[in-house]
N, C-alpha and C positions, 0 to 999 in steps of 0.2 A: 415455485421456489420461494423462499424467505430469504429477505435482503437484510442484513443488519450492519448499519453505516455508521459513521461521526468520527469527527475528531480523535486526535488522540488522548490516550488517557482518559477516555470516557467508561471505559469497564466494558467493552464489547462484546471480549470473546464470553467474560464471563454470563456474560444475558445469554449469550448463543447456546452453551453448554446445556443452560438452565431450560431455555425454548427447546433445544434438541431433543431433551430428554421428556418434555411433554412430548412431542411430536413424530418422535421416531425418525428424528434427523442426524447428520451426516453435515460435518463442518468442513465447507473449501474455503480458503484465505485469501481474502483480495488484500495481500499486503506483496508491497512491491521488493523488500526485502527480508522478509520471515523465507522466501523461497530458498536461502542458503544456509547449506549447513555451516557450521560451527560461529555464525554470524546471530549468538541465544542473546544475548543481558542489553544490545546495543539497539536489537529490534525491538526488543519487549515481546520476545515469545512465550514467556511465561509458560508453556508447556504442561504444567502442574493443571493449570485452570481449567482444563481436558477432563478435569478427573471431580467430580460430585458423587459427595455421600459412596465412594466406590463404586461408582459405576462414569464407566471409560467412556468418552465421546469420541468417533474416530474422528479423524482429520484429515484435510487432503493441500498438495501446494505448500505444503511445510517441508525444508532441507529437501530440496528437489533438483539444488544446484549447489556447485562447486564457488567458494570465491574466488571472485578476480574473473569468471563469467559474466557476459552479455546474454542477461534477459529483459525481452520485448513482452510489447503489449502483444502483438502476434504470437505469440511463446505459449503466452498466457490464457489466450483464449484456446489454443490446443490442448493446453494439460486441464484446462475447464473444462471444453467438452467431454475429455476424458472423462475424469473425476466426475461430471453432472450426471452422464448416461451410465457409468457402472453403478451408481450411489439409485438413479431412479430403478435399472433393472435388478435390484434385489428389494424392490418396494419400499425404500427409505424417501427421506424427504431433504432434499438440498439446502442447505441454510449458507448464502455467499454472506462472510462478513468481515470487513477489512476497513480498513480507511483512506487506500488508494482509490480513489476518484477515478481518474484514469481508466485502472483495471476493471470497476463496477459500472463506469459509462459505458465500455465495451461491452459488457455483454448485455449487460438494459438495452442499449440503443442497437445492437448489432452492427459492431464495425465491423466493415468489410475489409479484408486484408489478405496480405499475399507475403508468401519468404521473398526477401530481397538479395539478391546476390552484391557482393560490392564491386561495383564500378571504377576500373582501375584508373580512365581518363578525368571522371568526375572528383574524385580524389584528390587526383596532382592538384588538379585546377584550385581546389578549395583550400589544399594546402597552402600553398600558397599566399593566400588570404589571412588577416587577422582576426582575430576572435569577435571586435567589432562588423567585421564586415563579416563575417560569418554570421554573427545574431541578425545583423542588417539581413542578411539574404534569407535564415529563416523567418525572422519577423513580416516578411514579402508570403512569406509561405501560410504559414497559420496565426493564430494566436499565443503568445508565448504563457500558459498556464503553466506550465511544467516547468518551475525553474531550474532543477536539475537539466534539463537537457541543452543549456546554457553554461554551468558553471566547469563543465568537463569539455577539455575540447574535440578529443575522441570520440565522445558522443554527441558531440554538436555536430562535425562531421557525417557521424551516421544517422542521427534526424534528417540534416539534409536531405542524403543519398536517399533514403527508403522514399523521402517526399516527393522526391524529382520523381523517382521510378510512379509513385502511384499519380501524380501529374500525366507522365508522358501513356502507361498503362491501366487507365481505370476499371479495362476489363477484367485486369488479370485478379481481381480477390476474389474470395470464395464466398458465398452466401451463409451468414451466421443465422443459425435457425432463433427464430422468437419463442421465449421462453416467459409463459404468465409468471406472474411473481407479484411480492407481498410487500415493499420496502418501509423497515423504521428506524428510524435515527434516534440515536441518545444524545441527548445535549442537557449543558451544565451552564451558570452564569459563565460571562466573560472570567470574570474575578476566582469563579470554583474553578475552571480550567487552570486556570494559572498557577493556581495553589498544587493541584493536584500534580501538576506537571513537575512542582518544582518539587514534591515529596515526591515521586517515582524519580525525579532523577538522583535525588540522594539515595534512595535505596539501591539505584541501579551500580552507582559506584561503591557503594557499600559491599553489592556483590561482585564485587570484580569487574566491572568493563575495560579499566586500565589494562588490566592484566588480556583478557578478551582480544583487546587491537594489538597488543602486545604480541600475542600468539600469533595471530594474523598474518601483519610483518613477518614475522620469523619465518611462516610458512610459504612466503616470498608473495604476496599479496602485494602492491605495489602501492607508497602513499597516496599516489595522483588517483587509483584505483577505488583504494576505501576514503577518502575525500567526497567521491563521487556516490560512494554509496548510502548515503542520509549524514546527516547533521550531527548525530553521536559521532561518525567513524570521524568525521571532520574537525571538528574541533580535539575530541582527545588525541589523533596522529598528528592534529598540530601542537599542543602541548610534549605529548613523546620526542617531536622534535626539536625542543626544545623554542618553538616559534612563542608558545601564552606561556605563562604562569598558571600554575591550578588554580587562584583566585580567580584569575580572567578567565581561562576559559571555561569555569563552572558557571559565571555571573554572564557571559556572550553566550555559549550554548543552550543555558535555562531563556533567555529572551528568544534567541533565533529559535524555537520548538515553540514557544508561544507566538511566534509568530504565523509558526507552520499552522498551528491549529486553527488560527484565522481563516488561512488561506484553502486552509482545507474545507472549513464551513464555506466561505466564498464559493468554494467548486461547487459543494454541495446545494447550496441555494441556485445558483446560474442551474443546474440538472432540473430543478423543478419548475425554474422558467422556460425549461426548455419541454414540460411535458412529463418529468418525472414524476410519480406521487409518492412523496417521502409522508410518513404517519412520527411525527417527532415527537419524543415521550420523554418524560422530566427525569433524570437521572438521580434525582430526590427522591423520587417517592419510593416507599418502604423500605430506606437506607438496606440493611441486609439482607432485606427478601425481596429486592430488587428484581432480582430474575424471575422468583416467579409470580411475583405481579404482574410484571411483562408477558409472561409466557401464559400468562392467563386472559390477557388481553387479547394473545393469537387468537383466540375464539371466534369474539367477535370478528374480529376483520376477513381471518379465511371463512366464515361460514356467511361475508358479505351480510352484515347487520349492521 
């Protein structure tokens, strides 16, 4: 399998599309929200990007859920094996590429996991509790990487749960098969990130994303809900509600995304201290023939040279 990672706003899919179609590959999404439909302008699904010189890349893990659904990393590695084994049994080649950390540490590392039923005495008890003493008792549990699963309390909740559960049950996950694989990362200066983040988020309001969370709401998606869902939904249902001003929360939104991008390369470096081989390649070179200098570099590395 071919892994293609970074940040956002690094041009990803489009390298992938590009490497696909040398390769006779088949694109699964490791993005932890592209998985919803009608959730296009705020994820940056870009959809279009599928499509070079007329010729179609399929895709897989795109609009595979309802908003206002809970999808797990458990979820994910189900509708992955799926997608992996139909895409390898018609002789195609897997290209995982996304910028959830998370979903691509799961299947590099093989997390072992199991469906967690919800624990109706575990519950009360946490109910109870304050959102401090909540992060206090997962912060007891793991590493808090995942800020999202703090800033929702709903889902801070079910962190917990599923944690206790794999605490008290370690035998109960299933064995994630090892999967060889190729991983490279596109990365930009600090300072090209920023820029770039802050011209895709103008364009993205340009296309509508107001309008996007707007519909949302209407289709009874719940604020607390798309809050929780990234950082776009976040800030523009708080300006809808009249909490920012469009000033503020264009000038709050454009920092917290660059912030995210950090945090994101952060994951991504701790993955290779941990034994990842990430192959990092300048997202400079050949400005518009980007992909397929990349995809020409495949060469070398799958034919281990």
């Amino acid at each position: 399998m071919i892994v293609i990672l970074g940040p956002t706003a690094t041009g990803k899919t489009r390298v992938a599309v590009r490497v696909a179609l040398k390769v006779k590959g088949e694109i699964i999404s490791a993005d932890s929200r592209q998985v919803f439909r009608g959730m296009n302008i705020g994820t940056g699904k870009d959809l279009n990007d599928y499509v070079f010189d007329d010729q179609h890349v399929p895709y897989h893990l795109i609009d595979i859920a309802e908003p206002g659904e809970e999808y797990s990393v458990f979820r994910f590695q189900q509708d992955f094996l799926k997608a992996w084994n139909d895409i390898r049994s018609r002789g195609r080649t897997p290209i995982l590429c996304g910028g959830t950390g998370l979903y691509i540490e799961s299947v590099l590392k093989q997390y072992r996991m199991a469906p967690v039923s919800e624990n109706p005495e575990l519950r009360k008890s946490l109910e109870a509790k304050t959102d401090d003493e909540l992060i206090a008792i997962l912060a007891s549990m793991r590493k808090l990487h995942n800020k999202t699963d703090i800033e929702d309390r709903s889902r801070l909740i079910r962190t917990i749960e599923i944690d206790t559960f794999y605490q008290q049950h370690p035998e109960a996950a299933f064995d994630f098969p090892e999967i060889k694989y190729q991983a490279f990362g596109i990365q930009y200066s600090r300072e090209t990130i920023c820029r770039r983040i802050t011209n895709r988020l103008q364009q993205r309001f340009q296309e509508g994303m107001i309008a996007e969370v707007e519909q949302l709401l209407r289709l009874g998606v719940s604020p607390q809900r798309l809050c929780a869902y990234g950082l776009e939904y976040k800030f523009v249902t708080q300006f809808i509600q009249g909490e920012l001003s469009y000033r503020e929360m264009f000038s709050q939104l454009d920092t917290a995304i660059q912030q995210f991008a950090k945090r994101q390369m952060t994951w991504f470096r701790r993955m290779e201290r941990q034994g990842i081989d990430i192959h990092w390649i300048d997202g400079n070179i050949g400005t518009g023939k980007k992909g397929e200098i990349i995809a020409n570099m495949f060469d070398k590395y799958l034919m281990g040279n």
